[in-house]
N, C-alpha and C positions, 0 to 999 in steps of 0.2 A: 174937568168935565169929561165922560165917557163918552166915545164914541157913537153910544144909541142916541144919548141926549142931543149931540152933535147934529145928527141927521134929522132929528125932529124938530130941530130949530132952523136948519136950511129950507130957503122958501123955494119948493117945486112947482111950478103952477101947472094949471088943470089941464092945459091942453100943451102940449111940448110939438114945435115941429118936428117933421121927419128929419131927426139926426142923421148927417155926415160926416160927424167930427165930432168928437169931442175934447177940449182944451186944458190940459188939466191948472194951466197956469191963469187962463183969465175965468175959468169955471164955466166954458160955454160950450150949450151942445147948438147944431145948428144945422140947416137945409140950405141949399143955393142960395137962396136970395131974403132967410130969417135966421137970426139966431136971438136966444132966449138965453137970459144969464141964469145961471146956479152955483150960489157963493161956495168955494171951496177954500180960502185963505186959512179961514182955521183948521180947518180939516184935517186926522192924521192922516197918513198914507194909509191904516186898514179901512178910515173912514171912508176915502176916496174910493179903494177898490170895493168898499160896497155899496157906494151910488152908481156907479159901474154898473155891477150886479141892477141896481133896481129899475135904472133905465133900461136894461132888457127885458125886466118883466113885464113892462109896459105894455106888449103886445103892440110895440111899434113896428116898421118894416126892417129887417135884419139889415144890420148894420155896420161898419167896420170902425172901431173906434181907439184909441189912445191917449194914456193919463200921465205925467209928468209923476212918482211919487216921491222923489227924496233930493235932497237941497240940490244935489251932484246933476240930477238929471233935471231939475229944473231952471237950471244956468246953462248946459248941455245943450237944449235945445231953442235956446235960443242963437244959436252958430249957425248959420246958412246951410252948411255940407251938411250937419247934420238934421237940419228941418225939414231938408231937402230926401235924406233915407229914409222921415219919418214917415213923409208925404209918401213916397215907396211902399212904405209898409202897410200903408192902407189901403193902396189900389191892390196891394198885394192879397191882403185878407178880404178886402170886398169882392173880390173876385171868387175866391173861397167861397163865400156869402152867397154868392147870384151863378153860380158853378158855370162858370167865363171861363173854359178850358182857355182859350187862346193868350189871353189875358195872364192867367196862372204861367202856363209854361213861359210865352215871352219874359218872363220875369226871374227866371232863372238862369244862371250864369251854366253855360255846356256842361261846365267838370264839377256843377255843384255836388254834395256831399250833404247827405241830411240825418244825422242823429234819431231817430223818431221817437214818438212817444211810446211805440208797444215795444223797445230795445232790440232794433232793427238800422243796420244802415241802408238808406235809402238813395238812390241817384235819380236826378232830373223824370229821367223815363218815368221812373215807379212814381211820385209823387204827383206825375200828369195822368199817372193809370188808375189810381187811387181816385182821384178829383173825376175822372168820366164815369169809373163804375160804382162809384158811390158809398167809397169805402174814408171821404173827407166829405164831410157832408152835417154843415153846423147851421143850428137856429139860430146862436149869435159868435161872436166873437171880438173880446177885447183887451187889450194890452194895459197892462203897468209898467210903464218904464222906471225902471231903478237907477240904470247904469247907461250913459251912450257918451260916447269918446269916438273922434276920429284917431285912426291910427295910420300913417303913412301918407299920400297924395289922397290916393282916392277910396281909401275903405272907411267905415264905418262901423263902429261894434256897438251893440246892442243887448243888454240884458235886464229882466224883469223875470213877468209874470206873463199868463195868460187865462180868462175865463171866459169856457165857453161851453155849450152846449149841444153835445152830439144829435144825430137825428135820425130819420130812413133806415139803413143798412149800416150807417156806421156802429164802430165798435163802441161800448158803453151809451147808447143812442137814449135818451131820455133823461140820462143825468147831468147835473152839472159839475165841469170839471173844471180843474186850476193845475195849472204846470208850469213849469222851471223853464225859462230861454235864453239862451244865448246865441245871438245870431251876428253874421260876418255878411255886410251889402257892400260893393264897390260898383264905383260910376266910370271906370277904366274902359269901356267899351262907348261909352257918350253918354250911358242912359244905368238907371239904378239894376243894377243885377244881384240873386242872393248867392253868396258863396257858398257859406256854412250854415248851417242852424241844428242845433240839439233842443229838442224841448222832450222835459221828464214828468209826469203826471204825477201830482202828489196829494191827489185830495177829488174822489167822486164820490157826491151824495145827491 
């Protein structure tokens, strides 16, 4: 069965709460105190990543969200240490989302290092200068996880996908994009911090 057929036979009902989450392992997106199931068991991972896609065209409230897409990362996160960087990763992008300067920086480790997507390396400062003057600045934003392994005590590695959509003054602002991630969180200070992250842009339309 193809992936369109796929999705046309996943029941989405008509009114979806305001997504906080979404789970790529029990197929649920959900608000505080609702969540609404959306069968993903048979689903391939391109299918997943475009219900992804279609719950943001929903013209629901921007969102931070992450999907489990391959056998690796869907045993991955069910480890604590690492459910626990995932949970990370979405206060991290929702912050993004709702442009929570404080929020964004606290979240980064001092000597972070950032690979960027316009092939630039970035440090903590510039990625908090970016986020105030509105040069980060997305309508949605959402992960595919492929890959997540602990490595060591306290890090965590993290590689996928991302799609999202720029906006205001950011750079490609109205298109949709997808990019390559790999990213390095460690909890060595008491609390989730990002070390590393490279993400590569390979796909705006």
């Amino acid at each position: 069965m193809d992936d369109s057929r796929r999705l046309r036979q996943s029941h989405i009902p008509a009114a979806l709460p305001v997504p906080s989450a979404y789970d790529g392992l029990t197929g649920r997106v959900g608000s505080t105190n609702q969540l609404t199931a959306i069968p993903t068991r048979n689903l391939t991972m391109q299918a997943q990543k475009a219900l992804l896609l279609l719950l943001c065209s929903l013209g629901l409230p921007a969102h931070a969200a992450w999907v489990a897409t391959t056998a690796q990362a869907k045993q991955a996160v069910k480890i604590p240490k690492i459910a626990s960087a995932l949970e990370a990763t979405k206060r991290f992008d929702q912050a993004i989302l709702d442009k929570d300067v404080a929020v964004f920086e606290s979240m980064f480790d001092d000597e972070a290092v950032v690979n960027n997507p316009y092939n630039k390396i970035a440090r903590k400062r510039d990625a908090v200068s970016n986020l105030k003057t509105g040069l980060i600045d997305y309508a949605s934003l959402d992960r595919a996880v492929e890959y997540a392994a602990r490595k060591g005590e306290h890090e965590v590695v993290l590689m996928g996908e991302e799609s999202l959509k720029p906006q205001g003054h950011a750079k490609m602002a109205g298109k949709q994009l997808r990019r390559r991630t790999t990213e390095i969180w460690s909890d060595a200070s008491g609390t989730w911090r990002l070390l590393l992250r490279q993400a590569t842009i390979y796909l705006a339309e």
